[in-house]
C-alpha positions as CSV (number, residue, x, y, z in Angstrom):
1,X,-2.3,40.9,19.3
2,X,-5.9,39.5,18.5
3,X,-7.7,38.5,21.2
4,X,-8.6,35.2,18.5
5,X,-5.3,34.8,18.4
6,X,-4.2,34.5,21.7
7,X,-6.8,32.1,22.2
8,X,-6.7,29.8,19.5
9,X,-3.0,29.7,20.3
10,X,-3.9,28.6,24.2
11,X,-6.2,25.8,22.8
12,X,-2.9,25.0,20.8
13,X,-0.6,24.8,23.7
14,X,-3.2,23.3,26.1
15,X,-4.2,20.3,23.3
16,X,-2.0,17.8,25.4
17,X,-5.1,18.5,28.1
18,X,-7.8,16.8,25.8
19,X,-5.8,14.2,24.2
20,X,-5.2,12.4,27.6
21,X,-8.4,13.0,29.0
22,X,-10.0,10.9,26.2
23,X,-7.3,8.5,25.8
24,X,-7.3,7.5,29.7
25,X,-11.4,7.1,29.0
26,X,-10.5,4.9,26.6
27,X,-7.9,2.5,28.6
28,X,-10.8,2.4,30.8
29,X,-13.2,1.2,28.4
30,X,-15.8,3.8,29.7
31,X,-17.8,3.5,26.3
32,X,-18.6,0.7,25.9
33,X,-19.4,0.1,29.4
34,X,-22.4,3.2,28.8
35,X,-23.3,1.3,25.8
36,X,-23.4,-1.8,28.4
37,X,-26.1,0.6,30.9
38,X,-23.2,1.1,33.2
39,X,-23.9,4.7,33.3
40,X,-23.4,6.8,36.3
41,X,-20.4,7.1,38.1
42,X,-20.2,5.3,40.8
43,X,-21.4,2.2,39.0
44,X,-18.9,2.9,36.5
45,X,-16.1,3.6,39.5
46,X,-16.8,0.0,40.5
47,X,-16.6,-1.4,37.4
48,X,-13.2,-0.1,36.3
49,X,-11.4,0.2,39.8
50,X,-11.4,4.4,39.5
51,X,-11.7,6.5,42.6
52,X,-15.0,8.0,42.7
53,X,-14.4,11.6,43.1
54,X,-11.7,11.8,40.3
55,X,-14.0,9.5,37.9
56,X,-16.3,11.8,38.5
57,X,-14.2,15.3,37.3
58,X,-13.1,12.8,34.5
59,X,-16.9,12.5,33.5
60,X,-17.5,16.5,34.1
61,X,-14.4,17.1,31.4
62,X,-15.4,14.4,28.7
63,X,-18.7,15.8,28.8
64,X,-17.7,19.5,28.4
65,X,-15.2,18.6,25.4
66,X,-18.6,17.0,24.0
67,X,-17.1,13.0,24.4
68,X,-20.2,11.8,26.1
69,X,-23.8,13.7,27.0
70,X,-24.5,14.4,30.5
71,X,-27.1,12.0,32.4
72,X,-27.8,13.1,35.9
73,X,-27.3,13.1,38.6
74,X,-23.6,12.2,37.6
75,X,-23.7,10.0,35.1
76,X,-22.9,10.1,31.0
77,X,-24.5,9.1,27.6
78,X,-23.0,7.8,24.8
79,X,-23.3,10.1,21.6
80,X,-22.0,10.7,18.6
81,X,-18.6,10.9,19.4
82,X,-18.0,8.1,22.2
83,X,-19.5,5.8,19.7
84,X,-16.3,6.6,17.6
85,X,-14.6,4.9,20.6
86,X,-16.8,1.7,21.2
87,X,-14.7,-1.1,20.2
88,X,-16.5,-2.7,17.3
89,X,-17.3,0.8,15.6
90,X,-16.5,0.8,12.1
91,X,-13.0,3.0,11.9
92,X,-12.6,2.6,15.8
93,X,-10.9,5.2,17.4
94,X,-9.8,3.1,20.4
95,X,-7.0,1.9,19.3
96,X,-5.9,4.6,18.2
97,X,-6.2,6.6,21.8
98,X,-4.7,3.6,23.0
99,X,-1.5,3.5,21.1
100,X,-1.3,7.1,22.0
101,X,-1.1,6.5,25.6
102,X,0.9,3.5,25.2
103,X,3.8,5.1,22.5
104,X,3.1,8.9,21.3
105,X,2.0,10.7,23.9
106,X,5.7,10.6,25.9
107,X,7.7,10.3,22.7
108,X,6.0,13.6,21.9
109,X,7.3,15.1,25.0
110,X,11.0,14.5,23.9
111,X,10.1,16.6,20.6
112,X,12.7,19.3,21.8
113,X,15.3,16.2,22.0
114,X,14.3,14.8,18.5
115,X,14.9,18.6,16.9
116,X,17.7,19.4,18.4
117,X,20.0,15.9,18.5
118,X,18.0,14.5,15.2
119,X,17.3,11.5,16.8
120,X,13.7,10.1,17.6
121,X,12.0,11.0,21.1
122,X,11.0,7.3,21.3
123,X,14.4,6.3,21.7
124,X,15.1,8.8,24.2
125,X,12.0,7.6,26.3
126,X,11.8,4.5,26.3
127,X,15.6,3.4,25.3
128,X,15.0,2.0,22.3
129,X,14.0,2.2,18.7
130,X,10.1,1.6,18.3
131,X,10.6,-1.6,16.4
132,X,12.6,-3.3,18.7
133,X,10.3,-1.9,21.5
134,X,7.1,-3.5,20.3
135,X,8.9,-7.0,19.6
136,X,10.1,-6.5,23.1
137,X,7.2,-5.7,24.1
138,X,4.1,-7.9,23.1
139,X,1.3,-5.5,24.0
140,X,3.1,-2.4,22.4
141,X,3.7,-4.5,19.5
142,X,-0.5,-5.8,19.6
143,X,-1.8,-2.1,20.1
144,X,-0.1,-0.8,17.4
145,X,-1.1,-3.1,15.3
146,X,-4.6,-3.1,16.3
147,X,-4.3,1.2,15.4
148,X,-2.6,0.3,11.9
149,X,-5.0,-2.3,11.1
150,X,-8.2,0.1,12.5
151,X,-7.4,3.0,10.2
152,X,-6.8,1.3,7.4
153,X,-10.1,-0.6,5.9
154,X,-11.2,2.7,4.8
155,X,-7.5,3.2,3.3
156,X,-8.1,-0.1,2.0
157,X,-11.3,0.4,-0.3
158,X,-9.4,3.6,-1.7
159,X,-6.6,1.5,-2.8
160,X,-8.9,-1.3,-4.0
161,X,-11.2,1.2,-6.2
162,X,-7.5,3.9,-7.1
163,X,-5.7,0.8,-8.8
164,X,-6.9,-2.2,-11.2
165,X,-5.4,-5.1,-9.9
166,X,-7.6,-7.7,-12.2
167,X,-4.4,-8.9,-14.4
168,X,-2.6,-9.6,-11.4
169,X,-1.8,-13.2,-10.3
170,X,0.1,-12.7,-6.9
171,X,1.0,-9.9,-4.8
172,X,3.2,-9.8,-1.8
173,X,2.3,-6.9,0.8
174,X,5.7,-6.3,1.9
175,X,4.9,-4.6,5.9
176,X,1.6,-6.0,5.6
177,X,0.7,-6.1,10.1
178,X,-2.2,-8.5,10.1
179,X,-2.8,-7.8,6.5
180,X,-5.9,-5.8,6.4
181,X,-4.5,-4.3,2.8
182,X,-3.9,-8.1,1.7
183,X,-7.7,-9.3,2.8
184,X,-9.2,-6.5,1.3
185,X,-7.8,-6.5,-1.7
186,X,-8.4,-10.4,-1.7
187,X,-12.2,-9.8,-1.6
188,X,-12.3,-7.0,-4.1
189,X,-10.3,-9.2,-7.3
190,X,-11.3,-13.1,-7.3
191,X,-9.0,-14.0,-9.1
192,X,-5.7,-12.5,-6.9
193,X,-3.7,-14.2,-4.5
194,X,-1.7,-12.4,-1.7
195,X,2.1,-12.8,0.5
196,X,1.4,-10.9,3.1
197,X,5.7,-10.4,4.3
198,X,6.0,-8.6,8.6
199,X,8.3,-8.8,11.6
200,X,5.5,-9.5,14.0
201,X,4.0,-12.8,14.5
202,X,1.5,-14.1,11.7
203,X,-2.1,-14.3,12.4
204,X,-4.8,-16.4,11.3
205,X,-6.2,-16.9,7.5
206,X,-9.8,-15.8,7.5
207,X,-11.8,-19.3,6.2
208,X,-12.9,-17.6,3.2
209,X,-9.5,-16.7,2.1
210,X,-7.8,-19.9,2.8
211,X,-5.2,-21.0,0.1
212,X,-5.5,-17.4,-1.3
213,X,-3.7,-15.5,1.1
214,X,-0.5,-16.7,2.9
215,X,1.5,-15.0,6.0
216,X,5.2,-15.0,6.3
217,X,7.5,-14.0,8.9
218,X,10.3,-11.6,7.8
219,X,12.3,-9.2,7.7
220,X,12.0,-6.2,4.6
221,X,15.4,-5.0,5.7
222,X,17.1,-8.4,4.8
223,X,14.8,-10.0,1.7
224,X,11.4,-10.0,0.8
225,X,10.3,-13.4,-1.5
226,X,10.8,-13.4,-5.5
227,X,8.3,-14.6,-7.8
228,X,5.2,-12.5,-7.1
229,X,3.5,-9.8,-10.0
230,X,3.4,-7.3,-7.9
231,X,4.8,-5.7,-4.5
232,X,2.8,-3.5,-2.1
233,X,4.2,-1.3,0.1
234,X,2.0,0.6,1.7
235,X,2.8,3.2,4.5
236,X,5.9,1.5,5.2
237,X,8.9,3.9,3.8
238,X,7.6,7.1,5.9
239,X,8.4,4.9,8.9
240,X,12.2,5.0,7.7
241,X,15.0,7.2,6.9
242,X,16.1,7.6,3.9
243,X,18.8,5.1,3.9
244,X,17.3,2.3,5.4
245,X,14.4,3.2,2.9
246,X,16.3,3.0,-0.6
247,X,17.6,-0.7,1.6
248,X,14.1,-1.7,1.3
249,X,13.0,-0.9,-2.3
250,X,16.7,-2.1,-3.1
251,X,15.2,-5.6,-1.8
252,X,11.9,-4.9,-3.5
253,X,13.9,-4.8,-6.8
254,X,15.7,-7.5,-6.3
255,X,12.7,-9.9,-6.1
256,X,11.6,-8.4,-9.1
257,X,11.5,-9.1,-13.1
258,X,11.0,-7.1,-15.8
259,X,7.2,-7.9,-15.7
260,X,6.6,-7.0,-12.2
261,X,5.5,-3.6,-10.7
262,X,6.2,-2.1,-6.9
263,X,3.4,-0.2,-6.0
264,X,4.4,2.8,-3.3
265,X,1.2,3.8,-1.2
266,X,2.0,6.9,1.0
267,X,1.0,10.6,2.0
268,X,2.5,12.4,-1.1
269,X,3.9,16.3,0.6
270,X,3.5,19.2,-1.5
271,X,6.1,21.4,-2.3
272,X,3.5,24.1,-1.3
273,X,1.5,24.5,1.2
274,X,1.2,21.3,2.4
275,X,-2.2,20.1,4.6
276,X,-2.0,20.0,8.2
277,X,-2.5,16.6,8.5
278,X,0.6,15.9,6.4
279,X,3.1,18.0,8.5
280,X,1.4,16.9,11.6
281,X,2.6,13.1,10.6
282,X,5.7,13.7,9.0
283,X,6.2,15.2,12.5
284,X,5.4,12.4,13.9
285,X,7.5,10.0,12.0
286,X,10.5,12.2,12.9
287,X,9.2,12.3,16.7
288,X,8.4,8.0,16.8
289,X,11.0,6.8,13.8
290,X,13.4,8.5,12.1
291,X,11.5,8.8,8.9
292,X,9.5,11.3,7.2
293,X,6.8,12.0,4.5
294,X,8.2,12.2,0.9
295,X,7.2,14.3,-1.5
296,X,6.9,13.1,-5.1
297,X,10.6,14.4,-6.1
298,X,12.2,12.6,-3.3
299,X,10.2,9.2,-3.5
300,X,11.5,9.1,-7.2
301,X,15.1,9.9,-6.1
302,X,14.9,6.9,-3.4
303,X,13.3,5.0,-6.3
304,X,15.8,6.0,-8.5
305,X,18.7,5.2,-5.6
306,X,17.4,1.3,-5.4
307,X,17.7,0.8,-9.5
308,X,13.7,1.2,-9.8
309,X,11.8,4.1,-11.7
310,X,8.9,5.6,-11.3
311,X,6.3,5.3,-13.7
312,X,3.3,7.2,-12.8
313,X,1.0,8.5,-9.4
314,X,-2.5,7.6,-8.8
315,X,-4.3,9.7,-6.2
316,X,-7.0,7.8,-4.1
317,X,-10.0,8.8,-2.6
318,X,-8.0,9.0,0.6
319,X,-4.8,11.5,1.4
320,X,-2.7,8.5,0.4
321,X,-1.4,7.9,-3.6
322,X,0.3,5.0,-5.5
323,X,3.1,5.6,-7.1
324,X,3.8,2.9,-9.6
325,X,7.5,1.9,-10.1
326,X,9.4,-0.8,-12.3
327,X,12.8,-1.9,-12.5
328,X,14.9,0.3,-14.9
């Protein structure tokens, strides 16, 4: 046994350390106080209602895992990587450490559950399925939105630049949160109009997109709305079994004609070899949902399943593709 080995596998086991030390500096909003000259500790201790001394070993660790610079005599200074975490940062990362104190990080802890029952370590923490957690719950429901809508403008742009969406009239983004897809998409093709179909409670039309885009309350599982050219679904079937995934696209098809297209955008799993990224999520869709990354064979058999067929895959500039389907 290496010594390399032993260690890299340590950093493995002891990864849970890291991960709450910078979410908790997250919930605290440590950087962007920094960023507002709040700097040492016990100025930031008064500012976010922390005890001194353990604010203190919390700054001594985020500095040593290279999160912030030191500044004596016990303060910190923003760098590269708590800049990632300031809230207006392009491709924020706060929302994303936030959700993962809020939902993964004790879902994750009932991994040996979710492997050995099959069912999701959400469920078994907090007593019910994720979906019906954060429409409980309406700060679950906004963080994770917040995450889903901060990691995707750079998804966004990939999808915009993978796929030619000029001849389309109408679209309908079908799981669409606050419709970050729909809005980008708007402002890349003048001529397009969007539906943007979720469970959660509709937000505001951005001025410059009023009367182009639209936001409608609903439910995928039930019925998404007929007429549109195309529908979007995009990183919505990994959050679903396989079952309730074929009831989707079944929908999907149903508000479809022969001229329209579904377009699928997910994480597409090798057969070989897959990233680690991939496995990591598709991990984490077991762990949080029940549902799973696809790879190409099985998105075309759920395709296939709901009475659509798929045509052909575009890759992106991001790890996500399109798979373009029709009716059959």
């Amino acid at each position: 046994m290496s010594d390399a080995a032993r260690l890299a596998l340590r950093a493995m086991i002891d990864g849970y350390r890291a991960a709450q030390i910078v979410a908790v500096a997250a919930e605290l909003g440590l950087p962007d106080l920094v960023r507002s000259g709040t700097r040492q500790c016990a100025e930031l201790a008064q500012r976010t209602g922390a005890n001194p001394d353990a604010l203190r070993r919390l700054l001594r660790a985020l500095c040593a895992l290279g999160v912030f610079d030191p500044l004596p005599p016990d303060g910190v200074a923003l760098n590269e990587m708590s800049r990632c975490l300031l809230v207006d940062a392009p491709h924020s990362l706060d929302p994303w450490a936030g959700l993962m104190l809020d939902q993964f990080y004790a879902s994750w802890g009932a991994l040996r559950e979710a492997v050995m029952s099959g069912g999701t370590g959400f469920e078994k923490v907090h007593g019910a399925d994720a979906w019906s957690h954060r429409g409980r719950n309406a700060r679950s429901g906004r963080l994770f939105n917040h995450a889903m809508a901060s990691g995707a403008s750079e998804l966004c742009d990939a999808v915009a630049n993978a796929y030619d969406f000029s001849a389309v009239p109408t679209l309908v983004d079908v799981g669409g949160g606050d419709g970050t897809l729909a809005r980008a998409l708007l402002r890349h093709y003048a001529m397009l109009n969007a539906i943007v179909v979720d469970a959660g409670e509709p937000g505001p039309v951005p001025a410059d997109l009023a009367g182009r885009l639209s936001v409608v309350r609903g439910d995928f599982l039930a019925g998404v709305p007929p007429g549109a050219r195309c529908y979007v679904l995009s990183r919505v079937l990994h959050d679903w079994d396989d079952v309730r995934a074929v009831c989707i696209l079944q929908n999907v098809a149903r508000a479809m004609d022969g001229s329209c297209v579904a377009l699928i955008v997910e994480r597409i799993m090798p057969d070989d070899a897959p990233p680690l990224e991939f496995v990591i999520s598709d991990i984490n869709m077991m762990v949080m949902n029940g549902g799973r990354e696809r790879t190409q064979r099985e998105f075309a058999q759920l395709l296939g399943n709901a009475g659509l067929h798929l045509e052909r895959t575009l890759r992106t500039a991001s790890p996500l593709s399109i798979l373009e389907a029709r009716r059959r």
